[in-house]
Residue, then its C-alpha position, 0 to 999 in steps of 0.5 A: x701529386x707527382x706520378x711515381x714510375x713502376x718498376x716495369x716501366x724503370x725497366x723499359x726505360x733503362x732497356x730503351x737507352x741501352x738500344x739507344x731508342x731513347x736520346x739523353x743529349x738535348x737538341x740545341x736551340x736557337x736563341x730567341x731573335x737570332x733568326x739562327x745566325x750569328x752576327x759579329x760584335x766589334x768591342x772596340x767599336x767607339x760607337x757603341x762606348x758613346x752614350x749620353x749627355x756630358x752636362x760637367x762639360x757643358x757647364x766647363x763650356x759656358x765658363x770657357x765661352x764668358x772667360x774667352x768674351x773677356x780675353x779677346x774684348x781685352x786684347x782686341x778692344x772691340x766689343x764680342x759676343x762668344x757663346x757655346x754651341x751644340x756639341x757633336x761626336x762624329x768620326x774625324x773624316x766627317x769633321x775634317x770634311x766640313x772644314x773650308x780651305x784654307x783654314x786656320x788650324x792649330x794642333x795642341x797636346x793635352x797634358x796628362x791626357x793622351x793624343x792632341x787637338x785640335x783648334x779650328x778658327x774660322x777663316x773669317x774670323x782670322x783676317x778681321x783678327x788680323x785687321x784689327x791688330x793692324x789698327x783696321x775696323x775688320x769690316x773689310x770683305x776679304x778674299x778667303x779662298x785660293x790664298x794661304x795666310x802670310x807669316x806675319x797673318x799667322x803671327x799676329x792670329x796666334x795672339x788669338x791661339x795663345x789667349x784661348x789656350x791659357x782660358x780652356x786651362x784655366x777653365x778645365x782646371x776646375x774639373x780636372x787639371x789639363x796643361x793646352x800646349x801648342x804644337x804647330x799650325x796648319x793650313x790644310x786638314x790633310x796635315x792635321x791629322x791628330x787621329x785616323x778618320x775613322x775615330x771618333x772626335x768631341x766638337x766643341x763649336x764656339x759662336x763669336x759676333x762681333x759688330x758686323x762679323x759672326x763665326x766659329x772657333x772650334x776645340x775639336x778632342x779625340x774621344x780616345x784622349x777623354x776616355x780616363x775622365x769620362x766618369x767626371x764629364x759624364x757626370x753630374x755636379x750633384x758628388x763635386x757640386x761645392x767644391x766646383x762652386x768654391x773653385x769657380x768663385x775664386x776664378x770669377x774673381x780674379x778674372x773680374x779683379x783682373x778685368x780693366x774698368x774706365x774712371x772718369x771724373x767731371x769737372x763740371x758743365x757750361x752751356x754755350x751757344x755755337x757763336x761763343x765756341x766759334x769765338x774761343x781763344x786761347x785765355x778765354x774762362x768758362x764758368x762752370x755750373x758748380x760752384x768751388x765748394x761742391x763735391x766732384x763725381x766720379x764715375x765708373x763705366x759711366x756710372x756715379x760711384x763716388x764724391x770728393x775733390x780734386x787736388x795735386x798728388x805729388x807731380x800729378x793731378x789727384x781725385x781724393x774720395x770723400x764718400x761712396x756714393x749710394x746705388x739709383 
């Protein structure tokens, strides 16, 4: 039961506040962990906005890296390997610190998105590039360091630049529409300034093997520029899942449609000993183990797809297809 104050004591209380022997102002107290100082908040520190995972953007790059292995095998015409690698978030300075000198740099806008980019190839990278587009193996060891690239090094690398761009918009078009428009090239980090050091920058390092060759292409991204669709790639798939599904279908497809493929259609096979091919002449027959009647094959990056025989189709020779054949 509550203890209820007498009259005499009412009295004393209302006479001990008047004298002022009784305090109506409560002490202030400290708040709990504060150890009594005050310490300073920066919310416009970009350290403290940076939390989790970006598993859409993750997803965006394993299709960019499967997309770019194609384009290059395409116009380089050798066989390569490009996969994705950890991606970093860390203050620009940090990142321009590990670039080696020279190196191949190329700033690129980010339509509707704020701010540029920027494209790292790896010196290395760039001149087994160059040599193979001058009809070279790229095996070669190059001096890298203590040289600047040539005009014409820099026109055939930006083959290379070009085809990445148009594959990143391709590939961002699935999650958000972004236009990659190149702006210029540099050498050195120090004319590549796309933010202060202190902001934050996305790296997103590449991984290419090719034969004997290994190095990185990396797409280097102002944490500022990503801010207004941070929400999608922070996000997971689970809300956008079908309509990501339907989007990417339909851009495996027309890279697969647009993918070349080797046909091959073989006449037929005779065994002859080394005496009879050092004999040969013009005019000599070589009796084939097929006989006239049987149906060609053809196959298709060495694997048998289809019967049917040969002819003329017009002015050139033909393979008209009888039947598909079954899968081993």
């Amino acid at each position: 039961m509550e203890k209820i104050l007498s009259q005499e004591e009412i009295d004393a209380l209302l006479n001990g506040i008047e004298d002022g022997k009784v305090a109506t102002t409560p002490e202030p107290r400290e708040a709990a962990g504060s150890g009594g100082e005050t310490v300073p908040y920066d919310f416009a520190n970009q350290d403290r906005a940076v939390r989790g995972r970006m598993p859409t953007l993750e997803v965006l790059n394993d299709f960019f890296a499967r997309s770019l292995r194609n384009s290059l095998t395409l116009i380089l015409r050798k066989s390569l390997e490009v996969s994705p690698q950890k991606m970093a978030m860390m203050k620009y300075g940090d990142f321009t610190k590990t670039l080696p000198l020279p190196c191949s740099l190329h700033v690129f806008k980010m339509s509707p998105l704020r701010g540029n980019g920027l494209l790292v190839l790896d010196p290395k990278l760039v001149f087994s590039f160059v040599d193979i587009f001058l009809g070279g193996t790229g095996r070669m060891n190059f001096r890298i360091e203590g040289r600047d690239f040539t005009a014409i090094e820099s026109r055939l690398i930006m083959k290379v630049v070009n085809t990445i761009f148009v594959d990143l918009e391709k590939t961002w078009a699935a999650v958000h529409p972004v236009s990659f428009q190149y702006l210029r090239s540099e050498f050195n980090h120090q004319f590549a300034a796309i933010v202060p050091p202190t902001d934050l920058v996305l790296t997103v390092p590449f991984a290419l093997e090719m034969e004997q060759i290994s190095g990185l292409i990396t797409v280097c991204m102002p944490y500022s520029s990503l801010e207004p669709i941070k929400a999608k790639l922070h996000s997971g798939l689970q809300t956008e899942q079908l309509e990501l599904d339907h989007r990417w279908v339909r851009l495996l497809v027309d890279q697969l449609q647009a993918t070349e493929v080797e046909m091959v259609v073989e006449l037929g096979r005779a065994p002859i000993t080394a005496e009879t091919l050092l004999r040969l002449k013009a005019g000599d027959v070589l009796p084939l183990e097929k006989d006239v009647s049987e149906p060609l094959v053809a196959k298709v990056q060495e694997v048998p797809k289809f019967l049917g025989r040969a002819g003329i189709y017009g002015s050139n020779k033909a393979f008209q297809i009888d039947a598909r054949m079954k899968p081993l």
